[in-house]
RODRENFI-357208 format. One record per residue (C-alpha): x negated, y, z. Coordinates in steps of 0.2 Angstrom, whole numbers, plus 5000, padded with zeros to 4 digits. Each point is the difference from the previous one (the first is absolute). Layout:
! residues N
XYZ...
***
This chain:
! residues 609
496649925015498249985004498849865001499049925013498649885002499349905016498549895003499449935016498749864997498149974997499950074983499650194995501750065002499750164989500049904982501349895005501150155005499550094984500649884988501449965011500750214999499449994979501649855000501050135010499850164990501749984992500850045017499150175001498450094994500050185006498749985013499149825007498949955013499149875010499449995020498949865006499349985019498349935002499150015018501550065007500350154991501250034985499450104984501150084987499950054983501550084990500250094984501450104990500449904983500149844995499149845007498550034987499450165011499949915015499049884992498850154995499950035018499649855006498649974989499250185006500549945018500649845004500749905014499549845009500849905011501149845002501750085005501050144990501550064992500350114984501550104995500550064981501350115002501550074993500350185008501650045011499550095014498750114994499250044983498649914992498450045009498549935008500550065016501849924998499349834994500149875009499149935014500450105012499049985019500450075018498649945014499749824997501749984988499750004980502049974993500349974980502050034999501249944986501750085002501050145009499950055017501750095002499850085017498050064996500450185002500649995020498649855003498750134994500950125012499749905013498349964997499450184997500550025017499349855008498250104992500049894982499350104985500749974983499150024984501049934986501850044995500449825001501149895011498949895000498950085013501249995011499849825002498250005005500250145013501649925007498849825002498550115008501250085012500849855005498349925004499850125013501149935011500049834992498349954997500849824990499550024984501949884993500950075013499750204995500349954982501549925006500550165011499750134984501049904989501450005010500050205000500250014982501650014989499749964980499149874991498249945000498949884995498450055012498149935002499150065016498249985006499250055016498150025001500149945018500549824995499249984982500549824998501950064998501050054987502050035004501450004989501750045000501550044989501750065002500950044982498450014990499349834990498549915009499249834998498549915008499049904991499249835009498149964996498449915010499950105015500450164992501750084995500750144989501450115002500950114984501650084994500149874986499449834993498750074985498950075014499449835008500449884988498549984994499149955018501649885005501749934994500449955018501250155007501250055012501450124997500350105014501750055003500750185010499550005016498549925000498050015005498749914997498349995010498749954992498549945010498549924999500749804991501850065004501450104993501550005011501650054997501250095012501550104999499950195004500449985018498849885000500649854999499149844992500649944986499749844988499850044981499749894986498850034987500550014981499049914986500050154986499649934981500350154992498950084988499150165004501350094987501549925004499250065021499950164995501950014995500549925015500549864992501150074985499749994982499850174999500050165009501650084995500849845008498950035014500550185001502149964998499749905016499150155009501550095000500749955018498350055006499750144990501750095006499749955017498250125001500950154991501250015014499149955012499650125015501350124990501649965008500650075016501749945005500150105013500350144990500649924985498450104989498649944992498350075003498950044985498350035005499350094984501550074994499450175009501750084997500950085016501849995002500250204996499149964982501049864996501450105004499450124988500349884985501250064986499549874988499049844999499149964984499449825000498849964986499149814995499649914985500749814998500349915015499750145011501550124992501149825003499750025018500450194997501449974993500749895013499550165011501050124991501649905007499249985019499350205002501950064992501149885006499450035019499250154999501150104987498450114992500049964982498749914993499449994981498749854993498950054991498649894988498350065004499650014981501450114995499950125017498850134994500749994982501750075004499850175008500749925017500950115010499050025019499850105015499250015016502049905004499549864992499349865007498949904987499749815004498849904990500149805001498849924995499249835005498050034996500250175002498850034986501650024985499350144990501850044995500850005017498250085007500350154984501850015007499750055017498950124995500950074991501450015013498850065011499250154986501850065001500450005019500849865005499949905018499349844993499749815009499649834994500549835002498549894998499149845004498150065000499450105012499050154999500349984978500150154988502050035003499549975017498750115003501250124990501649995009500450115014500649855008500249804995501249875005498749844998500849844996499049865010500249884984498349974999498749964986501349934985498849934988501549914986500350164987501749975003500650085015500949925014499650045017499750164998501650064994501049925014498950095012500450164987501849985002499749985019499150175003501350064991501149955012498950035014500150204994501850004997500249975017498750135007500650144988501949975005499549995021499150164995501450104991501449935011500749884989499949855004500249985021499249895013501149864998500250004980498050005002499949875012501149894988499050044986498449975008500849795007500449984984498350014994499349915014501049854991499250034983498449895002500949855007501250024985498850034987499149835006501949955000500050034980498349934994500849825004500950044985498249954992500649854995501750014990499450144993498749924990501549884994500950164995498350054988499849844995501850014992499750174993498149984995500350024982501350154998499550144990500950155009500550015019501450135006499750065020501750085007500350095016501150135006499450155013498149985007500049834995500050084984498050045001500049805005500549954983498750144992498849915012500549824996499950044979498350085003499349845008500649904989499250084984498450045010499649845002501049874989500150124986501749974996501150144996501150055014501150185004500850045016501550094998501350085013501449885000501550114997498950094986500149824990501450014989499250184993498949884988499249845007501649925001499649974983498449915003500849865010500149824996499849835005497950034996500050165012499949965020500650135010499450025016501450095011499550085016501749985010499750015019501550035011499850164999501250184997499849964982500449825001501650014991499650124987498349884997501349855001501050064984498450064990499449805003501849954993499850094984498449924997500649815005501550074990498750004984498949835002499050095010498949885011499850085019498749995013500850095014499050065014501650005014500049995018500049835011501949904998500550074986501149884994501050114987498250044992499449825001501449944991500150124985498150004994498849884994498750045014499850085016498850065010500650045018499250135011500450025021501450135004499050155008500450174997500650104983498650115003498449864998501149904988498350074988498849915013500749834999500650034980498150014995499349845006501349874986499550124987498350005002499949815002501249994984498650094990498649935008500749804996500550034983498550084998498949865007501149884987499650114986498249995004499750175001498550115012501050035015498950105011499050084986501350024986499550054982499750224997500550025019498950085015500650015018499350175001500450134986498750115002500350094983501350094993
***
């Protein structure tokens, strides 16, 4: 999730495209950098960091010119370093790139052969060489943008120059977000509103398979395969704040409906059907090692030991290794017991949790194999970890997590199925069905956030309760932990999840008609079980939300509200789960008035223990 800034026009592009990337640093901020073409040739300056050390860079060395493009970016490919930042240039080319080029490792194969030199770990730099070696053999400058773009498999948002033709940007996207701003003879091109609003409110929404050429006092637009299109422009009246959060109220909002996306990039280029694996390209574990595992030790604090929780019934159930959870701020207090068997995983989404960060070193001091699942690339866990899954979730600025623990529950999924191919239990086929079941995740999660609506009827109903119960059965347990958690993070009203069948062992005795209970009740292996358990507290004037899968009738007509998710698969029951609970918390939460994103004695990164 990076950020990107275009300006073709008669003004110093360098400024425009500054300002432009400062809007932007939300989407990413481990390196930035800006290339401008004056008398046809292209001049890049790049630097590791935040935005505020390019902008040291350019006042020691600036650039001119009435055509550019700047990147901010958020590392996938590649850790945070000058020489991984982006622009990236081969011959004429100069590329910014926002997305995941899923095939880059073959591409820059082919290239390497073709007499290509790469510097950068990126896949980004694919893009350039593949345009330079296109215009070998065709010298159209469109047409060779065109022919590249067809070679590539992923997502991307992309802005090209070529020194030969300094009067013309080009734009594409292709499940990456993109918009073109309209001005007096000059146009702009970025990943997202904030970034231009200031210079036009006239704009174009591209849509997937789409370019735009930009030249001279004409943007046209075209298809991919090059053909023209008609698109409208949209008069935008937002203000720069309410830009900046894409239109939401606030960012957690903003970040609930990132979810689709946000899964999409953590699988993506990770699924091979052929085989029915996963590859995980920094997991940096052979099959003979993985093999090797006695015991998993998973180890998190707060919403990060949910996920791992949820893990615990994947790696066991499919893989048949046990698995204990372990809270990062209790590990090293507890003599735990460890060998060189063991396999440590840390989850954390910063990667900076001093807790989880002491844990694995811990695990580490005493000889464990060790991993981490993370969202920030080349962090201390990170840099620590022998290997890392890296959840592709993006920069989550709201203190509550969202995105980032779906993607955490989907790497843990994503391993499940690389651990069982490698130890033999889980086959080709069982893989292959595992993997087309995620495929359908994103589509379902976006499926899920048009419950937006009737859930904020629900919270609207339940604004002013006291206590809230959260009930689910198996890993839809953790869910209800989850749920509770988001609830008292950001509304600040008490709420406990509890394992379903546990509740008549003591909170039985909480429930009246001032208590909602949220039951988690998919249609699942547990679905009767959970089905009695929601009887007994109906039973005792207990009010139900149930969580229950689509055409539920028996559900629907026993308790007071419902919120219906799509029938997928037990096993991403938590995926889909996630999204009503979090938008439960965050509109009760906006009734009560509350801080949403920045809630009161929280941080998003613990970095104390």
């Amino acid at each position: 999730m990076c950020g990107i800034v275009g300006y073709i026009g008669s003004q110093d592009a360098t400024p425009i495209i500054l300002e432009g990337l400062k809007k932007l640093e939300y989407r990413g901020y481990d390196s930035a950098g800006i290339a401008t073409i004056k008398d046809r040739q292209v001049s890049i300056r790049r630097s590791e960091g935040k935005l505020i050390n390019l902008e040291h860079l350019l006042r020691e060395q600036p650039l001119y010119g009435s055509t550019g493009i700047g990147h901010t970016r958020w590392a996938t490919h590649g850790r945070p370093s000058e020489i991984n930042a982006h622009p990236h240039k081969a011959g004429s080319i100069t590329v910014v790139h926002n997305g995941i080029i899923e095939n880059y490792l073959p591409l820059r194969e082919q290239l390497k052969q073709a007499g290509h030199t790469f510097s950068s770990e990126t896949d980004t730099e694919v893009i350039c060489h593949l345009i330079d070696e296109t215009l070998k053999t065709e010298p159209d400058f469109q047409k060779a943008v065109i022919l590249a773009l067809s070679q590539l498999q992923g997502a991307y948002a992309v802005c090209v120059l070529n020194e030969l033709e300094p009067d013309t940007l080009i734009a594409a996207k292709l499940g990456s977000p993109m918009v073109v701003g309209l001005g007096a003879n000059e146009f702009f091109i970025a990943s997202d509103i904030p970034a231009i609003l200031a210079h036009t409110r006239e704009m174009v929404f591209m849509e997937d398979g789409e370019m735009v050429v930009c030249r001279g006092s004409r943007a046209a637009f075209y298809t991919i395969g090059g053909l023209p299109l008609e698109k409208q422009a949209r008069h935008i009246d937002w203000s720069p704040l309410m830009a900046e959060k894409g239109g939401f109220k606030h960012f957690m909002l903003k970040e609930i409906h990132e979810q689709p996306r946000a899964v999409r990039d953590t699988i993506a280029g990770r699924l091979f059907e052929e085989s029915g694996d996963v590859y995980l390209e920094d997991l940096n574990f052979s099959d003979q090692q993985l093999a090797a595992i006695k015991r998993i030790v998973i180890i998190a604090c707060g919403t990060s030991w949910h996920a791992a929780l949820v893990g615990k019934f994947y790696i066991e159930g499919y893989c048949r290794i046990p698995v204990e959870v372990d809270i990062a701020s209790e590990f090293r207090y507890r003599n735990p017991v460890i060998d060189e068997n063991t396999l440590a995983m840390v989850i954390s989404q910063s990667g900076e949790t001093a807790d989880t960060l002491a844990a694995l070193r811990e695990a580490k001091a005493r000889g464990a194999k060790n991993m981490a699942i993370c969202n920030v690339v080349d962090s201390s866990i990170a840099r620590d970890s022998s290997g890392v899954i890296y959840t592709h979730a993006g920069p989550e600025i709201g203190v509550a997590s969202t995105k980032a623990f779906v993607t955490q529950l989907t790497a843990l999924y994503l391993f499940t199925i690389r651990l069982g191919r490698a130890i033999g239990s889980i086959d080709a086929a069982e893989g292959l069905r595992m993997i087309l079941a995620l495929k359908k995740a994103p589509a379902m999660l976006e499926e899920v956030l048009k419950l937006n609506e009737a859930t904020e009827k629900i919270a609207r109903k339940y604004m002013h309760a006291r206590d809230f119960l959260y009930l689910g059965r198996g890993k839809n347990f953790p869910i209800a932990l989850e749920g509770a958690l988001k609830l008292k993070e950001i509304s600040y009203i008490h709420a406990e999840g509890y394992p379903a069948g546990e509740m008549k062992h003591g909170p039985i005795a909480l429930i009246d008609e001032d208590v909602p209970v949220v039951v988690l009740v998919p249609r699942n292996s547990a679905y009767d079980k959970t089905l009695s358990n929601m009887e007994e507290v109906i039973a005792r004037g207990g009010r139900v939300i149930a969580l229950c899968s689509e055409g539920d009738e028996e559900i629907r007509g026993r308790v007071a509200d419902t919120l219906e998710i799509p029938n997928l698969d037990e096993d991403l029951d938590p995926l889909l789960l996630s999204v009503p609970l979090q938008l439960l918390a965050y509109h009760i939460s906006v009734l009560k008035g509350t801080d949403v994103d920045q809630p009161r004695n929280l941080a998003k990164s613990v970095t104390v223990e």
